[in-house]
PAGU-102974 format. One record per residue: y, z, x of N, C-alpha, C in turn. Coordinates in steps of 0.1 Angstrom, whole numbers, padded with zeros to 4 digits, always signed. Atoms other than C-alpha are relative to their C-alpha. Layout:
// residues N
YZXYZXYZX;...
END
This chain:
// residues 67
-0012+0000+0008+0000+0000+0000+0012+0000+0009;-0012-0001-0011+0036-0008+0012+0012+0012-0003;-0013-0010+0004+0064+0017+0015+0010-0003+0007;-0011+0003-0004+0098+0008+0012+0012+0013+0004;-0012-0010-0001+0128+0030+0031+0009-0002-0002;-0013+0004-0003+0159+0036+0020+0010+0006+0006;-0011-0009-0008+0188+0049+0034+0015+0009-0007;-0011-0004+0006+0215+0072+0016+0015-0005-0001;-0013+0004-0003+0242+0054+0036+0006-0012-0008;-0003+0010+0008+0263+0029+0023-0002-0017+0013;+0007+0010-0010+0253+0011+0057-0009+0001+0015;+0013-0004-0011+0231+0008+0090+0009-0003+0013;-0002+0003-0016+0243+0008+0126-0005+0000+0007;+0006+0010-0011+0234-0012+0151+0006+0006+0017;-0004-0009-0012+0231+0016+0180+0011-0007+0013;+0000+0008-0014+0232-0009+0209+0012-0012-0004;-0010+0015-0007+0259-0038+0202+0006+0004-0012;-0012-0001+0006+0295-0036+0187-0001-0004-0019;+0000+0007+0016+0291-0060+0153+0012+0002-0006;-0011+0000+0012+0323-0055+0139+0006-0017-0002;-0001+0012+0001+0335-0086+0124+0016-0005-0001;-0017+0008-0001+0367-0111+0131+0002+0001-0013;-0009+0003+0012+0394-0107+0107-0002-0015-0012;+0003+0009+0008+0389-0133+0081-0010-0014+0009;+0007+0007-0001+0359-0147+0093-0013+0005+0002;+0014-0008+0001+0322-0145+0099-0008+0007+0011;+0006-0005-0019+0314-0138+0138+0004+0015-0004;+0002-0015-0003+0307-0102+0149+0004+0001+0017;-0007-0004-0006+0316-0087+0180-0013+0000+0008;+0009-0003-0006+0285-0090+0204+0001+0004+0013;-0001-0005-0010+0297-0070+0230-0007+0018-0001;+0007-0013-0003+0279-0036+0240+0007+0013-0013;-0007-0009+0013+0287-0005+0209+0005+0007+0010;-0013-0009-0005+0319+0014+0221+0002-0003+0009;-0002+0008-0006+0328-0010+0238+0022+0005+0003;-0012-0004-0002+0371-0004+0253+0006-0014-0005;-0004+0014-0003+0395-0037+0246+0001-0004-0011;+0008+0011+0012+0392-0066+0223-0010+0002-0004;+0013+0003+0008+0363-0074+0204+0000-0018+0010;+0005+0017-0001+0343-0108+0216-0015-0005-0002;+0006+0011+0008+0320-0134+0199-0004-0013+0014;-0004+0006-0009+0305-0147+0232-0011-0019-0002;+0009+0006+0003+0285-0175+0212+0007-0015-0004;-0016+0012+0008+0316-0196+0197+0006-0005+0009;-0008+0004-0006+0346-0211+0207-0003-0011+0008;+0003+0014-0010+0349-0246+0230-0009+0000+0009;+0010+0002-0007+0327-0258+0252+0010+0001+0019;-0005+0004-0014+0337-0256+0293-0010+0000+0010;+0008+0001-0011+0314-0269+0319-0013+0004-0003;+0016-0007+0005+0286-0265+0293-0003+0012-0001;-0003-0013+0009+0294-0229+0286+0008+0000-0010;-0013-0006+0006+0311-0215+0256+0006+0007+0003;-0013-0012-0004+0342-0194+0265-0007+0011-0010;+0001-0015+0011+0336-0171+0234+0014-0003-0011;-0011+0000+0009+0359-0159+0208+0004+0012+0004;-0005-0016-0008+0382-0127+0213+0010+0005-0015;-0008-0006+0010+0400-0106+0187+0003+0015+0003;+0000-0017-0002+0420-0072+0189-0003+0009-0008;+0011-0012+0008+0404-0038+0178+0011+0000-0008;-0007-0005+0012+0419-0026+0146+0000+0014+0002;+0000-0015+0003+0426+0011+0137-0007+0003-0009;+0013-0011+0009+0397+0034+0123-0009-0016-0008;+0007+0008+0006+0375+0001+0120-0014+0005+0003;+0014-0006-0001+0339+0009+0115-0016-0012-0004;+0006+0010+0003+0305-0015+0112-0003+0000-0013;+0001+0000+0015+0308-0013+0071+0005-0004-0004;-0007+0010+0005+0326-0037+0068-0010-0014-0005;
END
């Protein structure tokens, strides 16, 4: 038989990597959780020499991954 968990919370955190998401858009923040700085998205953004740059956005005040 299967047993499903749930959680009281209104959400789940993601110990290990930041996730907070760009202001009006859908990228998350895949840099290390509590992280200092910007936020960055290093999956996006143009191409240069066959890497992507990334995307970058500044932290907000009292932002949390419940968003």
């Amino acid at each position: 038989m299967s047993q499903q968990h749930t959680t009281a919370e209104r959400h789940v955190e993601i110990p290990t990597i930041c996730f907070i998401r760009q202001p009006d858009g859908a990228r998350r923040c895949t840099l290390s959780a509590g992280h200092h700085g910007d936020h960055r998205h290093f999956y996006s953004g143009e191409l240069r020499n066959g890497f992507r740059i990334g995307t970058t956005w500044p932290r907000r005040p009292g932002e949390t991954q419940a968003d």
